[in-house]
C-alpha positions as CSV (number, residue, x, y, z in Angstrom):
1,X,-12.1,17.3,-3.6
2,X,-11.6,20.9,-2.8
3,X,-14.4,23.3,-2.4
4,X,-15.0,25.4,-5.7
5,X,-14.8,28.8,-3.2
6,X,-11.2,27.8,-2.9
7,X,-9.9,28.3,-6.2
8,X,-9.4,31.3,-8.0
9,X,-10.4,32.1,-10.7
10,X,-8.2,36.0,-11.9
11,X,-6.4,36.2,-8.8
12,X,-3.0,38.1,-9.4
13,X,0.2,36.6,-7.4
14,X,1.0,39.6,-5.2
15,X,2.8,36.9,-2.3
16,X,5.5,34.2,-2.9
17,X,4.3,31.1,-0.9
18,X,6.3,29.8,1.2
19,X,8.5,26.6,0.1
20,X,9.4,23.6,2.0
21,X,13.0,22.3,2.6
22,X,13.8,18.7,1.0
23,X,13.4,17.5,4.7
24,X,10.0,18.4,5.8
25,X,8.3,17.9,2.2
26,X,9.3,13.6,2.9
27,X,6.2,13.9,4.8
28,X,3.6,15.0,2.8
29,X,5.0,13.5,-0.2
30,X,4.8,10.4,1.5
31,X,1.1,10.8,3.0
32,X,0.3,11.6,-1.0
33,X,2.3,8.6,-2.3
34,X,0.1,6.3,0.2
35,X,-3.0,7.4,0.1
36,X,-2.5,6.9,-3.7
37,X,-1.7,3.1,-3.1
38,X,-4.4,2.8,-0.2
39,X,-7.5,4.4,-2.2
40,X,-7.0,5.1,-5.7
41,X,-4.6,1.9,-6.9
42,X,-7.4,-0.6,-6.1
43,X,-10.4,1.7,-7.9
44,X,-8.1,1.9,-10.9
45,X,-7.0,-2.1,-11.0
46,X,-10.6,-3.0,-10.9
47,X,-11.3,-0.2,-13.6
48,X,-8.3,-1.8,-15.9
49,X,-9.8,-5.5,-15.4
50,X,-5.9,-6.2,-13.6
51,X,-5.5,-8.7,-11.1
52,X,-1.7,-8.0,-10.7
53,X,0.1,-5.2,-11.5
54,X,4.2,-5.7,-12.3
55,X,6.8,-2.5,-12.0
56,X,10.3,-4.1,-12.8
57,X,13.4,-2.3,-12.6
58,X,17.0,-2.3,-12.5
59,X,19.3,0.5,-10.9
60,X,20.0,3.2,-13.8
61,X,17.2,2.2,-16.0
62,X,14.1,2.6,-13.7
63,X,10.7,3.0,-15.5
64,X,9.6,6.8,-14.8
65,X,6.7,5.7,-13.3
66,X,8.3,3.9,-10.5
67,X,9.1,7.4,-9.0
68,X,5.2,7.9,-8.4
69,X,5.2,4.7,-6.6
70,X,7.8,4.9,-4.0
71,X,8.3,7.0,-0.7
72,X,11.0,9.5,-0.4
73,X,14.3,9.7,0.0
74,X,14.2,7.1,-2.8
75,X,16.7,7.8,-5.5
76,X,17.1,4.7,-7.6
77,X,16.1,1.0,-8.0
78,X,18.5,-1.3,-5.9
79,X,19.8,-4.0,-8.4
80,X,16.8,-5.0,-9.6
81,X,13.4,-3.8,-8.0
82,X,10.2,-5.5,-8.4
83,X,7.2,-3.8,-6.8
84,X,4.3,-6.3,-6.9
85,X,0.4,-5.3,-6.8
86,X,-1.8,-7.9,-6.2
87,X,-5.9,-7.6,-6.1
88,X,-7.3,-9.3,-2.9
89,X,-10.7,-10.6,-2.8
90,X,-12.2,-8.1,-0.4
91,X,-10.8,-5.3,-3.3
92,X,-7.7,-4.0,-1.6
93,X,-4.0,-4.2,-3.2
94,X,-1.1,-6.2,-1.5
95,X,1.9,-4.4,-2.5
96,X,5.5,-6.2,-2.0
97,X,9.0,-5.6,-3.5
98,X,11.2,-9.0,-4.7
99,X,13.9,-7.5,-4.2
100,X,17.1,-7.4,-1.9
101,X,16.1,-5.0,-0.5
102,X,12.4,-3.6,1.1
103,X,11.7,0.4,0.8
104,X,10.8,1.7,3.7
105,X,7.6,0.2,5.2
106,X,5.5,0.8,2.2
107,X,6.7,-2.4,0.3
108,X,8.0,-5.0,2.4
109,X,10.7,-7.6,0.6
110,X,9.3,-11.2,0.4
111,X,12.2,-12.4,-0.9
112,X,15.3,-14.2,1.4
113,X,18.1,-13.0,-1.3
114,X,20.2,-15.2,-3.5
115,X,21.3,-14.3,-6.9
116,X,19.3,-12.8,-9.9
117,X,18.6,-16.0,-11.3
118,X,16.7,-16.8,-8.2
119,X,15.0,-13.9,-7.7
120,X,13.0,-14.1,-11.1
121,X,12.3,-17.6,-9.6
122,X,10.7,-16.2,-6.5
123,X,8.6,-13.6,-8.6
124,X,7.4,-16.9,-10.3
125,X,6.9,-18.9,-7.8
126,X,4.6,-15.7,-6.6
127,X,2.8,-15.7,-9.3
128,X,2.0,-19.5,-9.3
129,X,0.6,-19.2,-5.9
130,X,-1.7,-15.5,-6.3
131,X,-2.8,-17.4,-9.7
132,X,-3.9,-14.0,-11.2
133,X,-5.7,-13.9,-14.3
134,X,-4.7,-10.7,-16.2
135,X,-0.9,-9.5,-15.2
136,X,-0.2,-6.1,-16.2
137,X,3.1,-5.2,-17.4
138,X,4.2,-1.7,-18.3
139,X,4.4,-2.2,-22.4
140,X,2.6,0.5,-24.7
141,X,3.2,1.0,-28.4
142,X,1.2,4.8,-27.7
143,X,1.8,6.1,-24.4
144,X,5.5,6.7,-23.5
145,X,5.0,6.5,-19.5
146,X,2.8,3.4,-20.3
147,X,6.2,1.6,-21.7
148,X,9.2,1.3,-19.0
149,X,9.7,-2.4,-18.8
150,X,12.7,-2.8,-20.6
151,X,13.5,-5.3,-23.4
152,X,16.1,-6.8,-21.8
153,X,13.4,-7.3,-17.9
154,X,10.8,-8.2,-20.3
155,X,13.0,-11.2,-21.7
156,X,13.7,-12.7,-18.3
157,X,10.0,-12.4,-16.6
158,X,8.7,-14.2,-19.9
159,X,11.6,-17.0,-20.0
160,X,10.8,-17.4,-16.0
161,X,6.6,-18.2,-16.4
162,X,5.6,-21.0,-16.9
163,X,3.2,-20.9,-20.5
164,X,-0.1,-20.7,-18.9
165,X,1.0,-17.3,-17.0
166,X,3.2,-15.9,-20.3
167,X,-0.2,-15.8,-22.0
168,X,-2.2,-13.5,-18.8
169,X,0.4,-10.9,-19.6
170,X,-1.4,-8.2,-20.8
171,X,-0.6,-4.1,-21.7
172,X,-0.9,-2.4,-18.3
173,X,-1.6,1.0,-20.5
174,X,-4.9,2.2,-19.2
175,X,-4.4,1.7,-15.8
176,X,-0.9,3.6,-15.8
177,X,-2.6,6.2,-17.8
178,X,-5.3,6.7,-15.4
179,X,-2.5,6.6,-12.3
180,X,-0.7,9.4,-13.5
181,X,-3.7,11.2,-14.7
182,X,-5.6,11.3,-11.7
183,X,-5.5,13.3,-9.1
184,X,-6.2,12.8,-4.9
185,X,-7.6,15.0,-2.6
186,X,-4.8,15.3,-0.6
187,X,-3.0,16.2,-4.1
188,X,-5.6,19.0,-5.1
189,X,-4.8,20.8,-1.7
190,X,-1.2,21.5,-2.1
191,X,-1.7,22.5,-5.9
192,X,-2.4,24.8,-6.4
193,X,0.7,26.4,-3.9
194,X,2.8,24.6,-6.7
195,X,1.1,26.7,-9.3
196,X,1.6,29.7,-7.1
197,X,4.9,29.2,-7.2
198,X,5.2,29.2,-10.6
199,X,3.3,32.4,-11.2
200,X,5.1,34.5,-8.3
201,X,8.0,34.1,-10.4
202,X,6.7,35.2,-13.4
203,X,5.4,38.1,-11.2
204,X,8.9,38.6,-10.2
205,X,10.4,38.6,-13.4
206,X,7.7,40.8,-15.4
207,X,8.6,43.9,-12.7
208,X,10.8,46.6,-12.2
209,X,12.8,44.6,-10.2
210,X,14.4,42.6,-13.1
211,X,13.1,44.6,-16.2
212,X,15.3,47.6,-17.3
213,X,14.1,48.9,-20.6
214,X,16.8,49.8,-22.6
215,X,19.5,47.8,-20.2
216,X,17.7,43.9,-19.7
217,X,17.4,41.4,-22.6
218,X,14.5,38.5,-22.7
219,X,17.4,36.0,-22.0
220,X,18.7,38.1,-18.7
221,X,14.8,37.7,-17.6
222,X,14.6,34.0,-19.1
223,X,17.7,32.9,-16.6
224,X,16.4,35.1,-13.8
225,X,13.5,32.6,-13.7
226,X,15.7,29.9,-14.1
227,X,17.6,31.0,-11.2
228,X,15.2,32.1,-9.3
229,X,13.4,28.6,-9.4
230,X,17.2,27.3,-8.4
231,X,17.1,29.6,-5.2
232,X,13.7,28.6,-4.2
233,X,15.1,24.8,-4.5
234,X,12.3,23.7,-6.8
235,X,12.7,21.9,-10.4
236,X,12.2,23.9,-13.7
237,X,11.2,20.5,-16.0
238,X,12.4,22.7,-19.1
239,X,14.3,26.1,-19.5
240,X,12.1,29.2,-19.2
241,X,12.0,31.6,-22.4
242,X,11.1,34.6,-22.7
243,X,10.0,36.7,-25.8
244,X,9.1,40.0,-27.7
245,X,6.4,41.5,-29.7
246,X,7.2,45.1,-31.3
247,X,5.1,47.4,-33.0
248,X,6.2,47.5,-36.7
249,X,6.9,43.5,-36.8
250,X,5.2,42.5,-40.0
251,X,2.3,39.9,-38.8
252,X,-0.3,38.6,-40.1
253,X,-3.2,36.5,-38.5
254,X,-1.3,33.5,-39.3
255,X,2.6,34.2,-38.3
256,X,3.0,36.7,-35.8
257,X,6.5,37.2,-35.2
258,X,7.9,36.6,-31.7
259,X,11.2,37.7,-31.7
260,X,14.6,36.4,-31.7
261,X,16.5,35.0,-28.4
262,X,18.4,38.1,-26.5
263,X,16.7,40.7,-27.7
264,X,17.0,43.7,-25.9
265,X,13.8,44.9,-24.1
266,X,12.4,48.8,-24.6
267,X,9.9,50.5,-24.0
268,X,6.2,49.6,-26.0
269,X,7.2,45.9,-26.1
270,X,4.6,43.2,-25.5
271,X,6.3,40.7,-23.4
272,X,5.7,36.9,-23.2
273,X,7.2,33.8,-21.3
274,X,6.5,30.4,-20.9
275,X,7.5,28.5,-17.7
276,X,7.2,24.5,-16.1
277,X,8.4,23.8,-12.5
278,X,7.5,20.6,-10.8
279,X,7.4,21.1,-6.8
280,X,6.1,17.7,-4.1
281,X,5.8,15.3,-7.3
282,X,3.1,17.8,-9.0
283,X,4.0,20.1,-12.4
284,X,2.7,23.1,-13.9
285,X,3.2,24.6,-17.3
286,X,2.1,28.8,-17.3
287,X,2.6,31.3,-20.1
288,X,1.6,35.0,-19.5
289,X,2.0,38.3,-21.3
290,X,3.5,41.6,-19.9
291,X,3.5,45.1,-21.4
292,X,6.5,47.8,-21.1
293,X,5.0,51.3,-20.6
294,X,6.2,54.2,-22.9
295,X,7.6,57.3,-21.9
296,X,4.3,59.2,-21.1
297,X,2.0,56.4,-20.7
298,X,0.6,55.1,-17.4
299,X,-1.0,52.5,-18.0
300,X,-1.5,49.7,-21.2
301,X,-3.1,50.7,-24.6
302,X,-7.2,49.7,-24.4
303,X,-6.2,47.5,-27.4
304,X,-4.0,45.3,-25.5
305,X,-6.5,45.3,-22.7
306,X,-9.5,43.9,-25.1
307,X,-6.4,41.5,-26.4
308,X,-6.3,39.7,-22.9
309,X,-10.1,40.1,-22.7
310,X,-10.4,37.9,-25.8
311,X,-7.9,35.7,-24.5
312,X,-9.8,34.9,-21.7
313,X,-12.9,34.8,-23.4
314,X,-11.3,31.8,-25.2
315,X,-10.1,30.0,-22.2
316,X,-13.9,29.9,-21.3
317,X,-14.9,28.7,-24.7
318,X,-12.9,25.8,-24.4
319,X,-12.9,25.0,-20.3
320,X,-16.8,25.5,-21.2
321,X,-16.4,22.3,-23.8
322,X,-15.2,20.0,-21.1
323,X,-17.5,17.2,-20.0
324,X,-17.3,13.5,-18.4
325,X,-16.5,11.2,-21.1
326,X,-15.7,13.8,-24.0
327,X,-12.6,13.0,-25.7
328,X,-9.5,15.6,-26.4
329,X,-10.6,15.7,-30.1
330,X,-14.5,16.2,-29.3
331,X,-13.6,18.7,-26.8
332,X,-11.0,20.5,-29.6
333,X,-13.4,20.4,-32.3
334,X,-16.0,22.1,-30.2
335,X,-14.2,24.7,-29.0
336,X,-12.7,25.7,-32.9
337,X,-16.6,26.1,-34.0
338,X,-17.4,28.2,-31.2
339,X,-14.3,30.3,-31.2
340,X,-15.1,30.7,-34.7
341,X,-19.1,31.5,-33.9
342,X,-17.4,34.2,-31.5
343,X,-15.5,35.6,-34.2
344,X,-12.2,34.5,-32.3
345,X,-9.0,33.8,-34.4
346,X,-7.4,30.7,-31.6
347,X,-5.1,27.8,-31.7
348,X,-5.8,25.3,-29.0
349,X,-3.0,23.1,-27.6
350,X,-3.8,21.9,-24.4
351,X,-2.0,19.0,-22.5
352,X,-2.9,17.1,-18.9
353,X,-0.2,18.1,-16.2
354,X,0.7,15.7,-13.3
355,X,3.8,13.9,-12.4
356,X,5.5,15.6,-15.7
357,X,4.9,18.1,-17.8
358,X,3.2,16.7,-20.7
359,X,1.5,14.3,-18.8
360,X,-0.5,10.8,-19.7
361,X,-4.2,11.7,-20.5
362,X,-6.5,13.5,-23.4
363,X,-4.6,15.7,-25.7
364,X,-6.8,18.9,-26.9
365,X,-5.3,19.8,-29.9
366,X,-1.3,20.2,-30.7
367,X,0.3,23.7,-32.0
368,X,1.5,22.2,-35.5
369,X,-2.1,20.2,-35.5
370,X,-5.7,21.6,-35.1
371,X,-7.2,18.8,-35.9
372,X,-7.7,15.2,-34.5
373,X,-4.4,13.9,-32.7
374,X,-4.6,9.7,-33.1
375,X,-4.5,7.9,-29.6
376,X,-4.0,10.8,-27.4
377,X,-6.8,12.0,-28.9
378,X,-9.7,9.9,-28.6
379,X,-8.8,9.6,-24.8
380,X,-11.9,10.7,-22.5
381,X,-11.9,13.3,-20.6
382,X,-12.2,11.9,-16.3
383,X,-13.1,14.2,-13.3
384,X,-9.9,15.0,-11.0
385,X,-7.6,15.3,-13.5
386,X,-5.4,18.9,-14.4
387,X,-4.3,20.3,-17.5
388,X,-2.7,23.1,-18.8
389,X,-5.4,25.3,-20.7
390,X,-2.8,26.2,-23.7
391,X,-3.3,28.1,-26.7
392,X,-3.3,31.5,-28.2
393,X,-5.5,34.0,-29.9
394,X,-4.6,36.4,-32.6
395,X,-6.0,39.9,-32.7
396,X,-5.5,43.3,-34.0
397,X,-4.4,46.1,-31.9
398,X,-6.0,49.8,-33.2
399,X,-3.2,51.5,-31.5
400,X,-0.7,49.8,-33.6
401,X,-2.3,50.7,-36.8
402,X,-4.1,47.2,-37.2
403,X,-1.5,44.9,-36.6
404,X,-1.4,41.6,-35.3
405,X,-0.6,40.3,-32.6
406,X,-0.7,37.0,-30.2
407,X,-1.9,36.8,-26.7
408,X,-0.5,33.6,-25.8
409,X,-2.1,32.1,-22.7
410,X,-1.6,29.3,-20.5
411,X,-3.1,28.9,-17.3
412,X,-3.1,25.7,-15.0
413,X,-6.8,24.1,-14.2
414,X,-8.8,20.7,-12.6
415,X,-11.5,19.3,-14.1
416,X,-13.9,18.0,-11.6
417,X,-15.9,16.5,-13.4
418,X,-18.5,19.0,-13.6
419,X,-16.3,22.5,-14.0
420,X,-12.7,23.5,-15.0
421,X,-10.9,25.6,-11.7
422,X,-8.2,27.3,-12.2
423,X,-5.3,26.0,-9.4
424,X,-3.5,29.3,-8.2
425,X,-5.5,31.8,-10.7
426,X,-5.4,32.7,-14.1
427,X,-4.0,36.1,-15.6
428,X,-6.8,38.6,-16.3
429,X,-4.5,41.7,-16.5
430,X,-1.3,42.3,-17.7
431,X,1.6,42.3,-15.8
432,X,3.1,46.3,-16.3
433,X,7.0,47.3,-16.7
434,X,7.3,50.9,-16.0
């Protein structure tokens, strides 16, 4: 785990890291990937009670989470890929593909070929001789990246057991969640460059460089992210948008208007965009706010500056509710009563970040739902695990006669079990259009 001193917590993005070519990040994707299958698979199979651990897939219909399992360059299943895990008595994981085909030296084939038919025989036979007691299979009714195996895969591995081992199938749910939710050392150092990334961008875009007041819209800014992202050959996992806030929109505490797509920018406009890249396997999700200076002002209104203050005032409310073994709907409900205590006006919609966006793990309240969420919910919270600290407060700006407006904030963070550090920073002052 990374030393505390080494995250930031208001740091402003004034210098793009560097990014790597697809070439040289095969490395430390691959030094990630097993280190994963080395030290974390076999804590998390003993945690899940799994004595083997089946990902099945056939080319053009791979589960998602065989892409966090495999070194790179790997593209696609082969035919059909079968990555075996099987708990040893000393605690390690054997890991081996059935398959045609091995990949790389990380799963070796221990299978001679032959048709389908005889593959699903070998993965049998396999099973028959390792005897496990609780096989894990990738089926979920609740978590989507819990539930890749297929129908049609599921079919054929139950009509190839014999009836003792059809009955040790079990939901491999909690130890997939827990895979994609937790995070490695070797993870938490390159980080939070990824959210660095992210947030130069948006430091890019909220400048004089790409804003012209009375000449840019939010949808020229919008696709200068997008392309940006595109130059710097990393993946936005969702289009970037931004948005406008004008004095004289009629808000209120409960609907603050945030403008329609293309809207030309001018001068006095509060300024918001949300953006989600995904860079060496690992996502972020950031929102931040920028202001567009009037003719005559040098600098943004106090009001707007108290705004942010209160925004960040409610990250720390809620990153303050997080503790070992609370769930998402413990940790929302807490942080409701003392945003309301502080007199704060919030919505809370938080979300763990990993391998996607909206990653596997403890849901802290949804944007159409500020109250339990079923499932996702009641998930615990676990140390070394990342979310994105998402939500928004509503407040009233004296400069702009009262009115209401929303400072929507969202900043990317690991819990370490102990505190909440923000990976790359968090935004503590607005970004300034001249």
């Amino acid at each position: 785990m990374l030393n505390a001193q080494e995250f930031s917590q208001g740091r402003q993005i004034t210098e793009m890291p560097s990014v790597l070519s697809f070439k040289d990040r095969v490395t430390p994707l691959n030094d990630m990937v097993i280190d994963r299958l080395d030290n974390l698979l076999p804590t998390l199979m003993a945690e899940a009670d799994i004595d083997m651990w089946l990902v099945i897939n056939r080319e053009y219909g791979e589960d998602r989470l065989f892409y966090t399992l495999v070194p790179q360059p790997t593209f696609a299943a082969r035919r059909t890929t079968m990555l075996v895990f099987s708990k040893q008595e000393d605690g390690t994981v054997e890991r081996f593909s059935v398959s045609r085909y091995a990949i790389g030296n990380v799963y070796p084939t221990i299978w001679d070929g032959g048709t389908t038919a005889e593959q699903w025989q070998r993965l049998a036979q396999i099973i028959e001789e390792r005897d496990p007691q609780r096989i894990g299979i990738n089926t979920s009714k609740d978590w989507a990246l819990a539930d890749g195996l297929s129908v049609g895969l599921y079919n054929q591995l139950v009509a190839n057991l014999p009836t003792k081992y059809q009955k040790r199938l079990v939901s491999a749910e909690n130890l997939v969640v827990r895979w994609l939710e937790t995070r490695t050392e070797k993870e938490l150092q390159v980080y939070p460059q990824v959210v660095s990334i992210a947030r130069g961008v948006i430091a890019e875009a909220f400048s004089n460089k790409v804003i012209t007041p009375g000449v840019t819209t939010t949808d020229d800014v919008a696709w200068y992210i997008r392309e940006r992202f595109e130059e710097l050959q990393v993946r936005p996992w969702f289009q970037p948008y931004v948005n406008v806030q004008r004095q004289g929109d009629k808000t209120t505490k409960e609907d603050v208007f945030m403008g329609a797509p293309g809207m030309l920018i001018e001068p006095g406009d509060i300024l918001h965009t949300d953006v989600g890249i995904c860079y060496l396997n690992l996502c972020t999700d950031t929102q931040e706010m920028a202001y567009v200076l009037r003719l005559g002002e040098s600098d943004v209104p106090e009001g707007l500056k108290e705004a942010l203050g209160v925004g960040n005032q409610w990250q720390d409310i809620l990153t303050g509710n997080f503790t070992t073994g609370s769930t998402g709907n413990e940790i929302l409900a807490n942080t409701i009563a003392d945003s309301k205590a502080a007199s704060i006006v919030s919505s809370t919609y938080t979300h763990p970040l990993g391998f996607v966006g909206h990653a596997s793990g403890p849901t802290i309240g949804m944007w159409d739902n500020q109250g339990p969420t079923p499932v996702q919910g009641d998930w615990k919270l676990y140390p070394n695990t990342v979310y994105a600290i998402e939500g928004n407060i509503a407040t009233q700006v004296p400069e702009w006669d009262n009115q209401w407006i929303q400072i929507k904030l969202e900043q990317d963070a690991v819990f370490d079990g102990k505190n909440v550090w923000y990976l790359g920073g968090r935004q503590t002052q607005w970004h300034v259009i001249n």
